[in-house]
C-alpha positions in Angstrom: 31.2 -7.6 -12.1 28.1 -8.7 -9.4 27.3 -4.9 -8.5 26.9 -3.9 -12.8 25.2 -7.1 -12.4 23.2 -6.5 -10.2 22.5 -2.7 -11.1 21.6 -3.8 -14.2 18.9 -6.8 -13.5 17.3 -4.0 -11.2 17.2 -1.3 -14.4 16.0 -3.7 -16.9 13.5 -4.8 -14.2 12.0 -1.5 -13.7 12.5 -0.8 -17.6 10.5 -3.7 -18.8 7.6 -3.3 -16.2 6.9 0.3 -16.3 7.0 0.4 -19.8 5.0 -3.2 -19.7 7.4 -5.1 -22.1 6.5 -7.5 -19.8 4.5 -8.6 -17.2 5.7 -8.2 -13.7 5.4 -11.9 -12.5 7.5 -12.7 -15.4 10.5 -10.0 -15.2 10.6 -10.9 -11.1 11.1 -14.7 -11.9 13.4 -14.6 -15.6 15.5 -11.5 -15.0 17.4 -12.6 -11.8 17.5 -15.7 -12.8 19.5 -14.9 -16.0 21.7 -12.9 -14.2 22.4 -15.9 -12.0 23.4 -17.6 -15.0 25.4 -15.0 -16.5 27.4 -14.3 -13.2 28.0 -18.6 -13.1 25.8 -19.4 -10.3 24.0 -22.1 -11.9 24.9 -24.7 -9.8 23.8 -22.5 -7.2 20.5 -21.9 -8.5 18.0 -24.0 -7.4 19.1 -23.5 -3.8 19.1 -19.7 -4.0 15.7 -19.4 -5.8 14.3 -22.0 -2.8 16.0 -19.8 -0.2 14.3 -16.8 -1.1 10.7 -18.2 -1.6 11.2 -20.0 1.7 11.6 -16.2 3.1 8.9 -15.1 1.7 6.6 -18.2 2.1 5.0 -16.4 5.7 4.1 -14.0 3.8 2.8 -15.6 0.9 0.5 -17.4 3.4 -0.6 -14.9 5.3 -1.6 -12.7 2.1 -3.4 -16.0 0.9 -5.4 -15.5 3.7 -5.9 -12.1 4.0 -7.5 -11.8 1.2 -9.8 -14.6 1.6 -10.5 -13.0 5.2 -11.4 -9.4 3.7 -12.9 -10.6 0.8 -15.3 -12.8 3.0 -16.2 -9.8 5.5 -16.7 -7.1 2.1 -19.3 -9.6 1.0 -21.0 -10.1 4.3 -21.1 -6.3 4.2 -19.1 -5.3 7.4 -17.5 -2.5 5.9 -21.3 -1.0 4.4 -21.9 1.0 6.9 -18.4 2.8 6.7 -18.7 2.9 2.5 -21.9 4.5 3.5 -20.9 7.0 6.3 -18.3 8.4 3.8 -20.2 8.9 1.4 -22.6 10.5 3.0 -19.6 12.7 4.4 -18.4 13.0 1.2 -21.2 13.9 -0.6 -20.1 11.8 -3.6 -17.1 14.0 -3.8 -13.8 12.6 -4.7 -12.0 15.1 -3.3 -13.4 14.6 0.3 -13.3 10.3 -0.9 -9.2 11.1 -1.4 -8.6 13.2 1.7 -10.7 10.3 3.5 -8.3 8.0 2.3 -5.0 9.8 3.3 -6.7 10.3 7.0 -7.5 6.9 7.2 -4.2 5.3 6.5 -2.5 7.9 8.6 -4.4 6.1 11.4 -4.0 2.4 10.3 -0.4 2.5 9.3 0.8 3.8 13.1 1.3 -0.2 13.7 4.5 0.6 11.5 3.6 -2.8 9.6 2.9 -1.9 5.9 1.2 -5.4 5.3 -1.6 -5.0 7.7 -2.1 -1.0 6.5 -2.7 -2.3 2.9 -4.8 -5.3 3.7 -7.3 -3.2 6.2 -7.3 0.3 4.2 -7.9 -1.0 0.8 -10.2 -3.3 1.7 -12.0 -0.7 3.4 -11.8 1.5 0.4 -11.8 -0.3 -2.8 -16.0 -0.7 -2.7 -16.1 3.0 -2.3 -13.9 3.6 -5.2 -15.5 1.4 -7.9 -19.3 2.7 -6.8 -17.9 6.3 -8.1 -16.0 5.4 -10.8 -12.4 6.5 -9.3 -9.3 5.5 -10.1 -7.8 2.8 -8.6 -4.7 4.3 -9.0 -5.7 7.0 -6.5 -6.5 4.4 -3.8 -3.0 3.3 -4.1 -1.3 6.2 -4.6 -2.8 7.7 -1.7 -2.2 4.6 0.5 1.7 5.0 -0.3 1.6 8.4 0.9 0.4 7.8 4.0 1.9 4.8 4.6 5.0 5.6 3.4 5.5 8.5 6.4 4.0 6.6 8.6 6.8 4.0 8.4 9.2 6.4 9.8 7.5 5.6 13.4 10.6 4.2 16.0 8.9 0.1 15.9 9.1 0.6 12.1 11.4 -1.5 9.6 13.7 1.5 8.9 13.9 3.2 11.8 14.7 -0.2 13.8 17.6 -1.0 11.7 19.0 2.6 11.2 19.0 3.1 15.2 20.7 -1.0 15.2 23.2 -0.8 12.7 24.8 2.6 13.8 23.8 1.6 17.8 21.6 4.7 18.4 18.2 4.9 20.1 15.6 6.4 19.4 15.7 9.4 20.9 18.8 10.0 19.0 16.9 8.9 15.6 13.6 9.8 15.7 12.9 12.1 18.2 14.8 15.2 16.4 13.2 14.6 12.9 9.7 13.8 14.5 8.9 17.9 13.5 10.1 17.0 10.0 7.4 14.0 9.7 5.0 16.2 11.2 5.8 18.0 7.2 5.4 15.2 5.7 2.1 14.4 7.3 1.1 17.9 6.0 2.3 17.3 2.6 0.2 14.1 2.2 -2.9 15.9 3.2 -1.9 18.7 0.6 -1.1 15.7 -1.9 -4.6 13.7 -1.3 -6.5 16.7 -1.8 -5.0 17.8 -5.4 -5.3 14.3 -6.5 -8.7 14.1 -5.2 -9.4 17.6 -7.2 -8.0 16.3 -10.2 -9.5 13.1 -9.8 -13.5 15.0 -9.5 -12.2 17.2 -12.6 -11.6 14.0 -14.8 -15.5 12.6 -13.1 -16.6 15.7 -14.0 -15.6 15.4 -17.8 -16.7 12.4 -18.2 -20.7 13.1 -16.9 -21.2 16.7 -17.5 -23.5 18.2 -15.6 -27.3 17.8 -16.9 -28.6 21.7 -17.2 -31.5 21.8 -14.5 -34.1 22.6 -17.4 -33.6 19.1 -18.4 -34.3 17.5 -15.1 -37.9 16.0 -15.5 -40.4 17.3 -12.4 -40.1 15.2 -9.1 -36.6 14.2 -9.7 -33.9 15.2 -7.3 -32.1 18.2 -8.6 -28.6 16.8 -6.9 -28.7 14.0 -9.1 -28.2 16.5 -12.1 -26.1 18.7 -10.5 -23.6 16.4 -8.7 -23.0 12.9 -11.3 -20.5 11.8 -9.0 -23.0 12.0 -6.5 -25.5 10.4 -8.3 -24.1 7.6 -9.4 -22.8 6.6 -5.5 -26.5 7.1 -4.2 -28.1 4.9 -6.8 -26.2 2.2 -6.0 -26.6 2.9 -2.5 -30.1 3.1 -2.3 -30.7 0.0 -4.6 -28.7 -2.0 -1.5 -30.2 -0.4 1.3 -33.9 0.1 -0.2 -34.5 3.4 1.7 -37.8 6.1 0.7 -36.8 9.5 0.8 -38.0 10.3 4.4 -35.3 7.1 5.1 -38.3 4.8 6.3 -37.7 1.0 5.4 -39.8 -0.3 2.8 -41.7 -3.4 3.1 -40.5 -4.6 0.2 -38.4 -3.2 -3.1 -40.3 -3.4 -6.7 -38.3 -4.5 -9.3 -38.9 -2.9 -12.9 -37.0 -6.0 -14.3 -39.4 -8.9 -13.2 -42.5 -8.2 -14.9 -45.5 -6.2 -13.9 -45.8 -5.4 -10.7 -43.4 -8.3 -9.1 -42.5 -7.4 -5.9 -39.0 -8.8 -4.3 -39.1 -8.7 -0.5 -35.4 -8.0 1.1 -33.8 -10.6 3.2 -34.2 -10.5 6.5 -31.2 -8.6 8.3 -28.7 -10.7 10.2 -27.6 -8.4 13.0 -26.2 -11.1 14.8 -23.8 -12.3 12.6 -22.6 -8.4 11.5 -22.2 -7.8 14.8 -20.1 -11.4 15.2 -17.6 -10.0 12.3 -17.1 -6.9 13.2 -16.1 -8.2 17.0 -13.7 -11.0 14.9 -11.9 -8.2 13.3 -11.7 -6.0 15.9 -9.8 -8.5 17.7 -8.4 -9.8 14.9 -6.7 -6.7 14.5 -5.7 -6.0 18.0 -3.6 -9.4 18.3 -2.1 -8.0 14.8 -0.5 -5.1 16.4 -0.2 -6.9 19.4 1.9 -9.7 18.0 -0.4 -12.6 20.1 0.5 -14.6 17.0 2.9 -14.7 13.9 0.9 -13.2 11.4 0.0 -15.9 8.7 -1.3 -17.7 12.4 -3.4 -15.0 12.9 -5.1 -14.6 9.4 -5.6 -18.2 8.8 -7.3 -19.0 12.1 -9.2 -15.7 11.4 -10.8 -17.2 8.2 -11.4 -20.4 9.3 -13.7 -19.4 12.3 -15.3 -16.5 9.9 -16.0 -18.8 7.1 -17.1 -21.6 9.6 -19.9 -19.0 10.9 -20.4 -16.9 8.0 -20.7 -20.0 5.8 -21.6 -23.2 7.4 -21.9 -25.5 4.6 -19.3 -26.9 2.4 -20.9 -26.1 -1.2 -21.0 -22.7 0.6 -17.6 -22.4 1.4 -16.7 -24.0 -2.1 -18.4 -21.1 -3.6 -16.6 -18.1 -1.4 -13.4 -19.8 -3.0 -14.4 -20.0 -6.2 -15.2 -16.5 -6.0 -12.3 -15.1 -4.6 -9.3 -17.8 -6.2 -8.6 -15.4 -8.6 -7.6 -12.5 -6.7 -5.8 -14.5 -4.6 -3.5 -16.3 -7.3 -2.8 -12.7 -8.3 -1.3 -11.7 -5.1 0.4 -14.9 -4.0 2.4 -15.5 -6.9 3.7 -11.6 -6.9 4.8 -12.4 -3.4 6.5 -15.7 -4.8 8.0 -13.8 -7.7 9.7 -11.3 -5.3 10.8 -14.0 -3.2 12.8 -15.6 -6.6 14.4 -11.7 -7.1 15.7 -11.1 -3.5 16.7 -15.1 -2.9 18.7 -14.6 -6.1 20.3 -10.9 -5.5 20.7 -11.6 -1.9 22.4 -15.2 -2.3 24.7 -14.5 -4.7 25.9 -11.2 -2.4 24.7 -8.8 -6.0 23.2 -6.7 -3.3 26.6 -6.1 -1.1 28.6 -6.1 -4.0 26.2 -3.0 -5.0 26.3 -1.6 -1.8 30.3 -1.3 -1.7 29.9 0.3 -5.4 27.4 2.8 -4.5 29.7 3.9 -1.6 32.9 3.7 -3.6 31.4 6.2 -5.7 30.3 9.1 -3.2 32.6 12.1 -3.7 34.8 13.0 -0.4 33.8 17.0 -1.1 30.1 15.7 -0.6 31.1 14.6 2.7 30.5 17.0 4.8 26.5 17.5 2.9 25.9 13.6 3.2 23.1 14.3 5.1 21.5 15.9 2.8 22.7 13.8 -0.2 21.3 10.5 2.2 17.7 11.9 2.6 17.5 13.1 -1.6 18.6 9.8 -2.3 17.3 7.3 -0.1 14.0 7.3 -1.5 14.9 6.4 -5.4 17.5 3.9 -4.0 14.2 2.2 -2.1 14.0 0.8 -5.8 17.3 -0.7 -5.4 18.4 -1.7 -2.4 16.5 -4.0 -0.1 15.9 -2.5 3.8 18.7 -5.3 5.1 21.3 -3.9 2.3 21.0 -0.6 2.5 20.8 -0.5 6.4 23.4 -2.6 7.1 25.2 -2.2 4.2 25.5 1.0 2.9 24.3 3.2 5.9 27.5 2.0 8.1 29.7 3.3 5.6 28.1 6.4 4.9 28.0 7.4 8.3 31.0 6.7 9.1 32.4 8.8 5.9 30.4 11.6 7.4 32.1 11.4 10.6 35.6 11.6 9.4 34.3 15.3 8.5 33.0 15.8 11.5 29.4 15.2 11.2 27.1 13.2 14.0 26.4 9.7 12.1 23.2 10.2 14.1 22.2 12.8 11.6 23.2 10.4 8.3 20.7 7.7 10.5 18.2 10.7 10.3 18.3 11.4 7.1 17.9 8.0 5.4 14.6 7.3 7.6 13.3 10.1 5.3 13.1 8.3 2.2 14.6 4.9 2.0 12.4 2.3 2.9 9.9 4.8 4.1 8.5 6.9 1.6 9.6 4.7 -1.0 8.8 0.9 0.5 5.5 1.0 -1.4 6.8 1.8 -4.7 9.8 -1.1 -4.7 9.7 -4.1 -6.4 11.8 -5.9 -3.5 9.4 -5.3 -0.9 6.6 -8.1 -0.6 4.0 -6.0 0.6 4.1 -3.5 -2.3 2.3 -6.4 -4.4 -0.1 -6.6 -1.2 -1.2 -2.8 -2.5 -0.9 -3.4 -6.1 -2.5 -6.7 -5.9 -5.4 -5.5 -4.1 -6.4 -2.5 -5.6 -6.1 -4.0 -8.9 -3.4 -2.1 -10.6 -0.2 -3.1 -11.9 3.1 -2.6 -10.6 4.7 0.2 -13.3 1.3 2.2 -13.7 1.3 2.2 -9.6 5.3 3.4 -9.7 4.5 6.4 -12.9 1.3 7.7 -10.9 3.1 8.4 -7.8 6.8 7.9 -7.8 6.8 11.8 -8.3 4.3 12.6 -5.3 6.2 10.1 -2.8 9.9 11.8 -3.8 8.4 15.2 -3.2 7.2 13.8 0.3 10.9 13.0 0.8 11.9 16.9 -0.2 9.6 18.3 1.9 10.8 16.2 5.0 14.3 17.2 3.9 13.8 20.7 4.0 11.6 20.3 7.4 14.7 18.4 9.3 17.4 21.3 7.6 14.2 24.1 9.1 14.1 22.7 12.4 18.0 21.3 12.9 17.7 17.6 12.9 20.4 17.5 10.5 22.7 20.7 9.2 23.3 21.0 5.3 
């Protein structure tokens, strides 16, 4: 009764949002809590629904926070001179702008910690995206990719509780299929680069190229030939105010305030760039050094940067003004989830589902579970949280596979390939997938129909790497 319960609040959930018949906030709160109702928990209710947002309250906070951080340090421009740099690698190409991306979270996510991966990368990003017109979706897709591998690493949420449920280390978990993630590190290099191909095909259609007859005399050429181009360097050289020969004007005329108005540029503020990009240098260091719980660390980290970065209260009122929005957005996703997994989690749904999903599992696949672990781990992401299905389910499974005779260090192996990791930033019961969602500005079921397929093939190809190079037999 709980496990089709609880099978079924997860598939109308994932119906209603990826099909938006509703919104997401509202399917994470009403769903579980009518399936709390329906399975006679509501007595219980109020004290499930407060356990699970007093789980997810750190969080809550330190995304709160996070964003206000960020926010703050994109509009003091500390991330200019990298929106800059790539695009003067890039060329205004979205191609090279995807394949940026993918590199770039490769790098950030080896902390193992998918919040802090999210927060820094599409931060970073996001400017560079909306100056050439991409699609947001891209940004997150990508991000998933790359993060979602990059989870695999042994101080990562998966591979942790794989090697302590089954009481392996890690050179029994990760060390075999560390060839197979070197695949999948390929693969989201491959992936990144189609999606950035398709993604400069779709630019292209929408700005066709101006023929070079039509290009009036002085004009540069690359302009007409390259619109993606184009429109990134306008923008770019309206903030920055540079000639041609890249010699500083004195001061920028402005068509728009009459004839011949001049507007003279503020004066730089090296000082205080220089002050925020040491505060988040070290911020980030005591991140992935753990100095600090988190939602410390990001709170103290905004109040010094808004202290020095705006000194006055009506100036500080403003920055939250500005940015209350986005951060409502992200909070109450968090809060949401915390509703979904309190609820699930409380009423034991999820280890009722767990013993289902293993009752099921056919004793001729035994002796494949490997295989039928790593195919399916990354779909059940959507399912199962990391606590259920690690604890839960992965016990039983590997112990199935050893009464055929197979290592359970290879069933450990195999579900590091998908659940949790590749799919952790498509699931709705992980917090920090409305961190990416949230932030790039995209909702939950157009995030999961652009690159559920992408992250499952990330999975196969890490499959067939660990079967190529032995970390697990078929």
């Amino acid at each position: 009764m709980l496990a089709a319960l609880g099978f079924a609040t997860i598939t109308v959930l994932l119906l209603v949002t990826m099909t938006k018949r509703a919104s997401v906030l509202v399917a994470l709160i009403l769903l579980p809590v009518l399936a709390a109702l329906i399975g006679g928990f509501a007595s219980d209710l109020g004290e499930l629904t407060l356990g699970g947002l007093s789980k997810v309250a750190p969080t809550g906070i330190m995304i709160a926070f996070a964003v206000l951080y960020f926010s703050l340090m994109v509009d003091a421009g500390l991330f200019d001179p990298l929106i800059r740099a790539l695009l003067r690698a890039a060329r205004g190409d979205p191609l090279r702008i995807t394949v940026a991306t993918a590199v770039l979270t490769l790098c950030v996510a080896l902390d193992g910690d998918g919040a802090s991966t999210f927060l820094i990368t599409v931060s970073a990003l996001l400017p560079v995206y909306k100056r050439l017109g991409m699609n947001p979706l891209v940004l997150s897709g990508v991000v998933c990719l790359g993060a979602g591998v990059m989870n695999m690493v042994p101080w990562g949420g998966p591979t942790v509780r794989a090697m302590a449920a089954l009481k392996l280390d890690g050179s029994e978990v990760f060390n075999p299929v560390l060839p197979a993630m070197g695949f999948g590190v390929a693969w989201v290099l491959v992936a990144s680069y189609l999606l950035g191909r398709r993604e400069r095909n779709r630019l292209g259609a929408l700005s066709p190229p101006v023929p070079a007859t039509d290009v009036p005399q002085g004009e540069d050429k690359r302009d007409a030939r390259e619109p993606a181009a184009a429109a990134a360097a306008e923008p770019s050289r309206q903030a920055t105010a540079t000639t041609a020969d890249g010699q500083e004007p004195q001061a920028i005329r402005s068509p728009g305030d009459g004839p011949g108005a001049v507007r003279v540029p503020p004066p730089p503020r090296t000082w205080l760039n220089i002050f925020n990009l040491l505060l988040t240098i070290t911020l980030v260091v005591c991140l992935i050094q753990e100095v600090l719980p988190l939602p410390v660390l990001f709170v103290l980290g905004f109040a010094i940067a808004v202290l020095v970065n705006h000194p006055t209260w009506e100036q500080q009122q403003a920055l939250l003004d500005k940015h209350a929005k986005s951060v409502v957005l992200v909070t109450t996703m968090i809060f949401a989830a915390g509703v979904l997994t309190g609820i699930l989690s409380g009423t034991k749904m999820i280890d009722e589902m767990a013993e289902a999903f293993v009752s099921v599992v056919p004793d001729s696949l035994g002796s494949h579970l490997p295989v039928a672990v790593a195919v399916t781990g990354m779909p059940l992401s959507l399912v199962f949280t990391p606590d259920a299905y690690y604890f839960g389910v992965l016990p039983v499974l590997a112990e199935t596979a050893n009464g055929f005779g197979t290592d359970p260090a290879e069933v450990a192996r195999a579900a590091i390939l998908g659940q949790m990791t590749t799919g952790f930033p498509l699931s709705p019961l992980t917090a920090s997938t409305f961190i990416l969602v949230g932030m790039s500005g995209v909702s939950l079921g157009e995030h999961q129909r652009f690159i559920f397929r992408w992250a499952f093939a990330t999975t196969l190809v890490m499959t067939a790497g660990a079967l190529v190079t032995g970390a697990f037999s078929l």
